[in-house]
N, C-alpha and C positions, 0 to 999 in steps of 0.2 A: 868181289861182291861183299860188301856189309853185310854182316852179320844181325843179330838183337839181342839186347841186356833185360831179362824180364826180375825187377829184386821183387821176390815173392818173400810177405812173411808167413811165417812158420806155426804163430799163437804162440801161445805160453810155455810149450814142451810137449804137453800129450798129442798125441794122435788122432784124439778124440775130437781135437779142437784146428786141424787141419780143414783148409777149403777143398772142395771140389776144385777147383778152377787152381787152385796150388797141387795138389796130386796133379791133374792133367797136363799143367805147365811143365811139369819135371819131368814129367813119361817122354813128352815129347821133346827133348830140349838135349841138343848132343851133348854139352856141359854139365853138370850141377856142383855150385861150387859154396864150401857153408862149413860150418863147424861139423865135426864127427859124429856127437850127438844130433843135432839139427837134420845130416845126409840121410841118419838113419832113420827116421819116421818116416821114408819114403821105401816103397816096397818093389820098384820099378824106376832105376837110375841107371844111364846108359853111363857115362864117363865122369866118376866122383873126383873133385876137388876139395880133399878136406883141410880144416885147416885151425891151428890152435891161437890164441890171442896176438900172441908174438907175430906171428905169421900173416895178419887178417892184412894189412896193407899190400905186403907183395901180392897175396894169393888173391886181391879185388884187382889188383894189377894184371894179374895173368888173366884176368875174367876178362876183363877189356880189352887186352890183348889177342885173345882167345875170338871174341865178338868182330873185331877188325875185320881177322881173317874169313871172317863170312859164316862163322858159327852161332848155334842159337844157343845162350848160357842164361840161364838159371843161379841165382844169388840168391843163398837163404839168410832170411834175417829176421830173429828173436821176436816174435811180437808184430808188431806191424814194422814196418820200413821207417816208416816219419815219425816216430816215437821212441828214442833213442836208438833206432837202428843204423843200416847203413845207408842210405839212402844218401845223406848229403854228401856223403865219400864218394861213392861211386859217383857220384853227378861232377864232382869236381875232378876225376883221374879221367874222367870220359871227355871234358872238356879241357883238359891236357895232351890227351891224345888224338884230339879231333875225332872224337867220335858221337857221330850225329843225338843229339837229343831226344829226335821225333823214334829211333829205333830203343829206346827204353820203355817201358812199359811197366809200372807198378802197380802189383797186385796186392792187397790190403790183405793184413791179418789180424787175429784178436789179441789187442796188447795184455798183458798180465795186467795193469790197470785198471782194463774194462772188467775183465775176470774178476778183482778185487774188489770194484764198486761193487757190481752185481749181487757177488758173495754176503757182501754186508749191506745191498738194497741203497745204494745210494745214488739218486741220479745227478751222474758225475759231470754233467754240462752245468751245472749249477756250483763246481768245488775251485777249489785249488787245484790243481792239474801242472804237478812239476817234473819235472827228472834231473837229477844231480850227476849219473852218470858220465866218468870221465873229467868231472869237475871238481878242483876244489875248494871253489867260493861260493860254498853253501850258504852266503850271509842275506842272499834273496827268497830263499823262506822266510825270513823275520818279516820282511815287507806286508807278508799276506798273510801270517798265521792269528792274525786277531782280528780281522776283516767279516766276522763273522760267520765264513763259510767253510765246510769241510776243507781241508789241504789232502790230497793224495798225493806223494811221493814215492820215485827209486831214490833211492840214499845213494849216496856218494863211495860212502864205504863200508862200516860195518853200520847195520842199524842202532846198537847202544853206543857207538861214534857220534853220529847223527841226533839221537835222545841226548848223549850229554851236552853237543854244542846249545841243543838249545836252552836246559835246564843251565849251561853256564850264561844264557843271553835273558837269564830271568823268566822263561817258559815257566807258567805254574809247573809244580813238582805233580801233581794231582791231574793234571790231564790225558783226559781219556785217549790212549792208543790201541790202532789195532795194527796187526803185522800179521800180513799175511803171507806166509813162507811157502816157497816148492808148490805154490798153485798150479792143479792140475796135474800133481805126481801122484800116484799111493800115499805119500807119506805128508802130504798137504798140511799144513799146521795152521789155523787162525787163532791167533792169543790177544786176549782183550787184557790190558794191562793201563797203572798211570805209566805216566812219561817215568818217574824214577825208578817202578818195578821193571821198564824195557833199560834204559841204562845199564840195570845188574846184569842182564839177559843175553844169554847167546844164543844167536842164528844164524844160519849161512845166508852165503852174497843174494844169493835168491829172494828174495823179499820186496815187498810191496808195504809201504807205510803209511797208517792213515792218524789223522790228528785232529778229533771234534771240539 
């Protein structure tokens, strides 16, 4: 008997920002398999799969694996699924393993993104909408960032990495950023800065950048 793959996202980190419909998923789901952090905002998990970056290909591996044999698994992923998550992964190891399509099931979460517009009131069907994650030919932000519209970015790697490619591609030095860091944690930071005061600046990998 086939099993089901449901990749629920998880929102930005807090709990606070957890669906109904994602808690219920995971109560009832023999597997849940996700980063350490991620497993844990779940207060009712029968059989944890955690798993650290190194690791995330085998451990979606044994998800699928685990599904074959006729179990129900739960896949947590950062955010939404189709917004730099796992989604496209899973779709393709599941489709290596012949494992039916129709028994996947994606439950939508609130990307740090949407959280980020929000925060600074921007409606973000109207912006630039990138993610560099995992990549690194950042050189298609240059395409859109003078297009006159908001650009919302995940950086590629650090954010003042990211502020200096562009200040090295002739980005006014004087343009307005915001970065917004650890959304949805206690220690939440948004700093409105230009592009050269974010270059000087450290932050962690967590961040969400925006560019008016």
């Amino acid at each position: 008997m086939t099993g089901k793959i449901y990749i629920i996202g998880i929102g930005p980190g807090s709990s606070e920002y957890l669906t109904k419909i994602a808690i219920d998923t995971v109560k009832k789901s023999d597997y849940t398999v996700g980063s350490t952090r991620a497993i844990a905002l779940f207060d009712d998990v029968k059989n944890k799969v955690p798993f650290n970056v190194k690791e995330l290909l085998n451990k979606l591996e044994e998800a699928v694996e685990l599904a074959i044999k006729g179990y129900v698994v739960s896949i947590l992923s950062t955010g939404d699924p189709g917004f730099s998550g796992v989604l496209n992964t899973v779709l393709r190891i599941s489709l290596d393993k012949n494992f039916p399509k129709k028994n996947i099931e994606v439950i939508p979460g609130i990307s740090s993104l949407q959280l980020a517009a929000a925060k600074n009131k921007i409606q973000w069907d109207n912006a630039n909408v990138m993610t560099f994650h995992g990549r690194e030919n950042i050189e298609d932000i240059l395409k859109v960032i003078n297009n006159g519209k908001t650009t919302i970015a995940l950086p590629s790697r650090k954010v003042k990495d990211m502020a200096q490619f562009l200040l090295d591609n002739n980005v006014d030095e004087s343009r307005k950023v915001v970065v917004c860091e650890r959304l949805s944690y206690p220690d939440e930071r948004i700093v409105e800065a230009t592009l050269k005061d974010i270059a000087n600046s450290e932050f962690t990998y967590m961040c969400i950048m925006i560019l008016y």
